[in-house]
C-alpha positions as CSV (number, residue, x, y, z in Angstrom):
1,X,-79.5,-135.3,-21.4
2,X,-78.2,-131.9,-20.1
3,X,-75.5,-130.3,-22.6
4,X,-72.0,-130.2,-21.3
5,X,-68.8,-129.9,-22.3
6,X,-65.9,-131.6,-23.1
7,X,-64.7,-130.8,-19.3
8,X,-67.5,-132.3,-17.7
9,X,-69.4,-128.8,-16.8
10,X,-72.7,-128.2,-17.8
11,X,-72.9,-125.4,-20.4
12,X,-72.6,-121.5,-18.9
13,X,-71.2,-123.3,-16.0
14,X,-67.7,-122.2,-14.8
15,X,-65.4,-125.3,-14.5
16,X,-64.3,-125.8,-10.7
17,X,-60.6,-125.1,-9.9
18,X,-59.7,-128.2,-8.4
19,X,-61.3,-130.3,-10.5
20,X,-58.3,-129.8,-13.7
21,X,-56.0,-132.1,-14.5
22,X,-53.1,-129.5,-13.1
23,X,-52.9,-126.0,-11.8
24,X,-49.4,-123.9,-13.4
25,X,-48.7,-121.0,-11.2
26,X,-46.8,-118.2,-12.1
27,X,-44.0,-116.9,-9.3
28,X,-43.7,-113.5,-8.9
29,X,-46.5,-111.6,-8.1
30,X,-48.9,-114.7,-8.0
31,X,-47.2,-117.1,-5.4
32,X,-44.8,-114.5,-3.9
33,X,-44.7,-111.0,-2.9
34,X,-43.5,-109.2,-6.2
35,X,-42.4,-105.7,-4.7
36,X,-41.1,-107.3,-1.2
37,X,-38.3,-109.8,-3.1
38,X,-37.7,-107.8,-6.5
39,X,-37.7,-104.3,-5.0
40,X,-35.1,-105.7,-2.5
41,X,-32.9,-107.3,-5.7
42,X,-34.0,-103.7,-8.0
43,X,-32.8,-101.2,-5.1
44,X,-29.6,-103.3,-4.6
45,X,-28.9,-103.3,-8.4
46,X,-29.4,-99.2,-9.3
47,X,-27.9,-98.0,-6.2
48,X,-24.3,-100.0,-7.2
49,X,-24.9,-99.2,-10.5
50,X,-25.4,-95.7,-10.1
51,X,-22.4,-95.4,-7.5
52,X,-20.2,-97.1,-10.0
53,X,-21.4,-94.7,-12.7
54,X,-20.7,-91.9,-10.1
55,X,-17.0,-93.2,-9.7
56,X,-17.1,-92.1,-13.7
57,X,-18.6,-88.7,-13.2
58,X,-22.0,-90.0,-14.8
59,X,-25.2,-90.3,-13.7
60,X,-28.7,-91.5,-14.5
61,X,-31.3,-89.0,-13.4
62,X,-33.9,-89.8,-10.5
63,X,-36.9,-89.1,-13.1
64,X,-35.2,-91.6,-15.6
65,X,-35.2,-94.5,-12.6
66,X,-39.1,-95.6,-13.7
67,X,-38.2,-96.1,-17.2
68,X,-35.3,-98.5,-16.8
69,X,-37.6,-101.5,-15.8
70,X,-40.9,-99.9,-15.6
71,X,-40.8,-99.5,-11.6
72,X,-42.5,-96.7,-9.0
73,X,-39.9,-95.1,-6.6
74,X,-40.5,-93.4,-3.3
75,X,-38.9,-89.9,-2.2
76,X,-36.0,-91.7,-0.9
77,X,-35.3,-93.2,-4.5
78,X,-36.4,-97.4,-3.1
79,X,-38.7,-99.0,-4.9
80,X,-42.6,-99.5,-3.8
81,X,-44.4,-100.5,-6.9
82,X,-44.4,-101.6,-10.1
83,X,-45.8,-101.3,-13.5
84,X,-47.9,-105.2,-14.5
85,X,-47.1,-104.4,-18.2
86,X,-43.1,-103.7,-17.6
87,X,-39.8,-105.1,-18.1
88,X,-39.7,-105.9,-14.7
89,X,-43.1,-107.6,-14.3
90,X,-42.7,-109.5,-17.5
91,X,-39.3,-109.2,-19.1
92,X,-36.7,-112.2,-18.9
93,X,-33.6,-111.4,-16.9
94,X,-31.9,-111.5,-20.1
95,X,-34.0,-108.7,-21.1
96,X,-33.7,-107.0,-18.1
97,X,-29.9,-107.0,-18.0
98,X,-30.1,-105.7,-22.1
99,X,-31.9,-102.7,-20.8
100,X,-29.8,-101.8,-18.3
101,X,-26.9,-102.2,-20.5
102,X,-28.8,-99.5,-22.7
103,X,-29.3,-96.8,-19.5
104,X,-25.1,-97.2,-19.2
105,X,-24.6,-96.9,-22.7
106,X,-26.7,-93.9,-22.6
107,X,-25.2,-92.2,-19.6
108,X,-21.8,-92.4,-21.4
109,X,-20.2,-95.7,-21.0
110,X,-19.2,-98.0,-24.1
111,X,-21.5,-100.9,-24.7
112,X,-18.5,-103.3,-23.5
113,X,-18.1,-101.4,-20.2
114,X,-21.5,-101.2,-19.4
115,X,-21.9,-104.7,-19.8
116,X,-19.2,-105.4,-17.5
117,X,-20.8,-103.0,-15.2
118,X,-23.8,-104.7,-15.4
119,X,-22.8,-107.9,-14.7
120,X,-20.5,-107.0,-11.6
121,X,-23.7,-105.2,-10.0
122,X,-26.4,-107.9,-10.8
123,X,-23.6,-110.2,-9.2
124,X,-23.5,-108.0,-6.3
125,X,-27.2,-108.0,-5.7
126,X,-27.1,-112.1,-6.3
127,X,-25.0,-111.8,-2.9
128,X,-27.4,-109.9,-1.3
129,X,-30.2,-111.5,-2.0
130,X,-28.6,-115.1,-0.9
131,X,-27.7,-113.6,2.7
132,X,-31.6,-111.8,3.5
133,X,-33.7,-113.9,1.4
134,X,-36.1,-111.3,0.7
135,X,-39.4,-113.5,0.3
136,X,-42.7,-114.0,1.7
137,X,-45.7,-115.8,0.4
138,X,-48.7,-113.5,-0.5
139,X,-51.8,-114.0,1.6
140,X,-53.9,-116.9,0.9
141,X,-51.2,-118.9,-1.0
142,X,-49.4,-121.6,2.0
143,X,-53.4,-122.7,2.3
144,X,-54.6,-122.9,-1.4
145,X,-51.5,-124.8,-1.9
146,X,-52.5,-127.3,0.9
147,X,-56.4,-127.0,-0.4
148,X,-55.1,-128.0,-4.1
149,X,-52.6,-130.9,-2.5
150,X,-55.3,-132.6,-0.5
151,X,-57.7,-132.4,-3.6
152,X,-55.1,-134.4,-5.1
153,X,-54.1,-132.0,-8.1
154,X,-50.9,-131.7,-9.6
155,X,-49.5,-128.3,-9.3
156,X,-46.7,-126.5,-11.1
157,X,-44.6,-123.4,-11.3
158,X,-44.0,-121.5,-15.2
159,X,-42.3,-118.2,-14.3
160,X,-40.2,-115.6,-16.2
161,X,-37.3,-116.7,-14.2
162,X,-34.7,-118.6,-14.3
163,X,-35.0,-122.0,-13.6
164,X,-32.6,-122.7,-11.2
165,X,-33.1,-119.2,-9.4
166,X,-37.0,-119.7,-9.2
167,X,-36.5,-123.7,-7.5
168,X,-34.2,-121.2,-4.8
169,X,-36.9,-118.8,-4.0
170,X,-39.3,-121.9,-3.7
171,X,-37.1,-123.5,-1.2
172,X,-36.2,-120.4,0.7
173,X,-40.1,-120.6,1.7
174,X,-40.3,-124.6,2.1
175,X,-42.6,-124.4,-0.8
176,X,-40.8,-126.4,-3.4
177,X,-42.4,-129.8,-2.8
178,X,-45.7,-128.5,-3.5
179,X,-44.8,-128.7,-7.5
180,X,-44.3,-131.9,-9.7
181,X,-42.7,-129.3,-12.2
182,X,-41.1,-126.0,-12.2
183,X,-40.2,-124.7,-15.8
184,X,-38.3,-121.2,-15.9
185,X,-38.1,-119.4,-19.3
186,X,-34.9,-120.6,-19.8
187,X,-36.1,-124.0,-20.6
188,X,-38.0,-122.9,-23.7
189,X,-37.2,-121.2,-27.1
190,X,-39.9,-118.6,-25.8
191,X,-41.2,-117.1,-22.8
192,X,-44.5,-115.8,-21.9
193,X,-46.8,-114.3,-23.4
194,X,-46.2,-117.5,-26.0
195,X,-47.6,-120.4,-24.8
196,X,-44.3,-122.9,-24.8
197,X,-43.6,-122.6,-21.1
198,X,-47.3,-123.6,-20.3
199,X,-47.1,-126.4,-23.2
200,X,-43.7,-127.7,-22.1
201,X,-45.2,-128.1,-17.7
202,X,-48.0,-129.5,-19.3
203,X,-45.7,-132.4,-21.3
204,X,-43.6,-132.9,-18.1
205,X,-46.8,-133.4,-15.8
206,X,-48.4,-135.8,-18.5
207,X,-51.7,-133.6,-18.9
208,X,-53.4,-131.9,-21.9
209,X,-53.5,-128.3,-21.8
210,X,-57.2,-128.0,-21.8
211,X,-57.4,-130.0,-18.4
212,X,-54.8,-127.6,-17.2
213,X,-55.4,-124.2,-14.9
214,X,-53.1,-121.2,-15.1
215,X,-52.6,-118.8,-12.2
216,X,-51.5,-115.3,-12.8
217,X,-51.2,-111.5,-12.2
218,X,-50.6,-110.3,-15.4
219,X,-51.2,-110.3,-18.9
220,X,-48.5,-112.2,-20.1
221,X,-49.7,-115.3,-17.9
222,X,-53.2,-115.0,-19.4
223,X,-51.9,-115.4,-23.0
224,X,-49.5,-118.1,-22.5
225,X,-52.8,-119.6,-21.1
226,X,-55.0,-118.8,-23.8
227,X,-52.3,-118.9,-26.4
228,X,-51.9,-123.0,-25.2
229,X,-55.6,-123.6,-24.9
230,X,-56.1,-123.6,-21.0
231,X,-59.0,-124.7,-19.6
232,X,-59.2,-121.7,-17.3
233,X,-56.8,-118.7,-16.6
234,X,-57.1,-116.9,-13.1
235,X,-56.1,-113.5,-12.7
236,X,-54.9,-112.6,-9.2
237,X,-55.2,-108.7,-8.4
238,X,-57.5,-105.8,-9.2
239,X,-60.6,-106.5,-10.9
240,X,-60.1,-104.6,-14.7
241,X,-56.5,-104.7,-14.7
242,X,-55.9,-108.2,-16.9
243,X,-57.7,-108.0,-19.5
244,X,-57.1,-111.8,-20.5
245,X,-58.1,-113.9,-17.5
246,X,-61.6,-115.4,-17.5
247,X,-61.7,-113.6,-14.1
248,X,-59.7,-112.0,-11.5
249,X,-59.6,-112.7,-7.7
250,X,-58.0,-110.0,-5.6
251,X,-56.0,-112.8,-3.5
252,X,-55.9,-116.7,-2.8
253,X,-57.9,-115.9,0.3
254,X,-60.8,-114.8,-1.9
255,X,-60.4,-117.6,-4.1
256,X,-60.8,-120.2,-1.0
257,X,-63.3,-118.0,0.6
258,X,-66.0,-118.0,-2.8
259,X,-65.5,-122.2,-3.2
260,X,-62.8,-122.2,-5.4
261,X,-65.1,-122.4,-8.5
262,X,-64.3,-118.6,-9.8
């Protein structure tokens, strides 16, 4: 009798995508274009926030712009890229409003008034972002979602975000009754990298987390996956870049194109 393991898969043989229990996607940066929607949401936030600062006779310095949430900036000031290991890529938007709070603080207001700052601007880009609906699917993603539906897999969605702002940006794409289960990190103690997010999809679908796929593009993803005992965790985007994911596929169009196996 051939040795295989508990998953069915003969040892030294890669489990097959579509054969788990459930597939947990991250959002941002896995599902949707990361730099298209939050580049739209980060240029509306530090463009008010700097002209209210103005209106105060402070400022925060151009070369000071990629440090506040660890983004890349072109010679006009907008945002075109993004660092996987940041704030931005990773952080909680309760995170991300703390470190902004900081950057105010620092260019001279009071803690109080830069959190009323804060919160007037992220309200402001809210508004923005409900009237252009700055998202798009990455390549690849509308068709592995159908591929995974007709296999008859369970999908769901474990992202940074907040719930209710995540199930928005699902529906703004008619993507939202692909997933049995979208969990945002406010409905855990912790977010990623800890592995409650993944643990807590995983009790709502009625799966064990070893039966379970998780789809990322970063770091964080892969140890949520590895931290709740995964079967497999995907990496989507350059090849050497996550360190954590049992392998890396440069888009959804690969992953269809090489059998869905990894």
């Amino acid at each position: 009798m051939e040795n295989m393991n508990r998953d069915g898969c003969k040892l030294g043989e890669e489990p097959n995508i579509l054969q788990a229990d459930a597939i947990l996607f991250d959002k941002d940066g896995t599902l949707l274009d990361f730099t298209y929607m939050w580049g739209f949401w980060t240029d509306r936030v530090i463009e008010s926030f700097r002209e209210r600062l103005a209106e105060r006779g402070l400022t925060i310095a151009d070369k000071d712009l990629p440090w506040i949430w660890g983004t890349e900036h072109d010679a006009a000031g907008f945002m075109n890229g993004y660092d996987k290991r940041g704030p931005l890529a990773m952080g909680t938007m309760d995170e991300m409003y703390a470190v902004l709070n900081w950057h105010g603080y620092r260019a001279g207001l009071s803690w109080a008034e830069a959190k009323m700052m804060v919160r007037d601007c992220l309200e402001h880009a809210e508004k923005e972002m409900e009237a252009t609906r700055p998202a798009r699917l990455l390549p690849g993603a509308g068709d592995f979602l159908d591929r995974c539906r007709s296999a008859g897999v369970r999908m769901g969605v474990v992202t940074a975000d907040e719930t209710e702002s995540a199930r928005r940006h699902l529906r703004w794409l008619e993507i939202e009754e692909y997933f049995d289960v979208v969990i945002g990190t406010d409905m855990a103690e912790r977010g990623k990298p800890f592995p409650d997010l993944c643990l807590l999809a995983c009790e709502h679908l009625g799966v064990m987390p070893h039966r379970v796929v998780v789809i990322g593009d970063t770091d964080g993803d892969m140890e949520m996956g590895r931290a709740a005992g995964v079967l497999l965790k995907v990496g989507i985007g350059e090849e050497g870049v996550l360190k954590l994911a049992d392998f890396t596929v440069p888009s959804f169009e690969s992953l269809l194109e090489n059998g869905v196996n990894g």
